[in-house]
C-alpha positions in Angstrom: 15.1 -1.6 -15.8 12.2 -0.1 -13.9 11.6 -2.9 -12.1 15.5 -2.1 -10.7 15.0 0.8 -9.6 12.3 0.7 -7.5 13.7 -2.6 -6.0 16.9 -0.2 -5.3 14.7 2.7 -4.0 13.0 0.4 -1.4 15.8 -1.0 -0.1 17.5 2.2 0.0 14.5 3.6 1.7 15.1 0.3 4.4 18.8 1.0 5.1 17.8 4.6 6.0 14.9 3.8 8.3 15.3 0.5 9.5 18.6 0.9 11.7 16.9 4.0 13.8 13.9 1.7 14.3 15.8 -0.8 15.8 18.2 1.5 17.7 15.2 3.3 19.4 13.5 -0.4 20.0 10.1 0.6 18.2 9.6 -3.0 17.3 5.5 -1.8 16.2 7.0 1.0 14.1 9.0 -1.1 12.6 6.9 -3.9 12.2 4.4 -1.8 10.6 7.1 0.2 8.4 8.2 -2.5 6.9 4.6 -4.2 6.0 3.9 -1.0 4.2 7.2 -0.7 2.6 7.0 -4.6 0.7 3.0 -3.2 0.0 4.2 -0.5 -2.1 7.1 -2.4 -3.1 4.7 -4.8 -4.4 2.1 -2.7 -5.6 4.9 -1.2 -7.6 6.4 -3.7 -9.0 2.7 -5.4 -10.2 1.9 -2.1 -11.8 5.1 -1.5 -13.9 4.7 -5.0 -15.2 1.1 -4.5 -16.8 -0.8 -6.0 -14.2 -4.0 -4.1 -13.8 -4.7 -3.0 -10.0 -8.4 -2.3 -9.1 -9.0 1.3 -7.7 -10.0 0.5 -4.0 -12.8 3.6 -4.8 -14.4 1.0 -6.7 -14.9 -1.7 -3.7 -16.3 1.5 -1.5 -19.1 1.8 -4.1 -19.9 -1.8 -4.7 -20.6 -1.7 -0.9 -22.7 0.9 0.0 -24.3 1.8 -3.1 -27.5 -0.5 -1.9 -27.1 1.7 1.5 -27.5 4.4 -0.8 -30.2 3.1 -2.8 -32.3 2.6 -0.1 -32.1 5.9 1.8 -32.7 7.4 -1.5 -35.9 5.5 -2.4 -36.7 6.8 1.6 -36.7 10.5 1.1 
């Protein structure tokens, strides 16, 4: 039933925005618009079906804690 709903949301969401992107030719608006829009759409739909999502917070730290690390050990 979820699952519905957002789907409906989204393309709600589309019908609204898409036809005055078009209309005012901002093709990289749009473009852009609708990448983010199926992103959440799928983000969504991942995470009301029990799929587990890493938290992107976690990637930052694996990166630069050895950046961290070694300006630590340097003061």
């Amino acid at each position: 039933m979820i699952n519905c709903i957002i789907v409906i949301s989204a393309s709600l969401i589309g019908y609204i925005e898409i036809p005055h992107l078009i209309k005012v030719k901002a093709k990289m608006d749009l473009i852009v618009f609708s990448l983010l829009l199926l992103f959440g759409l799928i983000l969504n739909l991942l995470y009301y079906n029990g799929v587990h999502i890493p938290n992107p917070l976690d990637f930052i730290k694996f990166l630069t804690k050895p950046l961290s690390e070694w300006l630590y050990r340097l003061l």
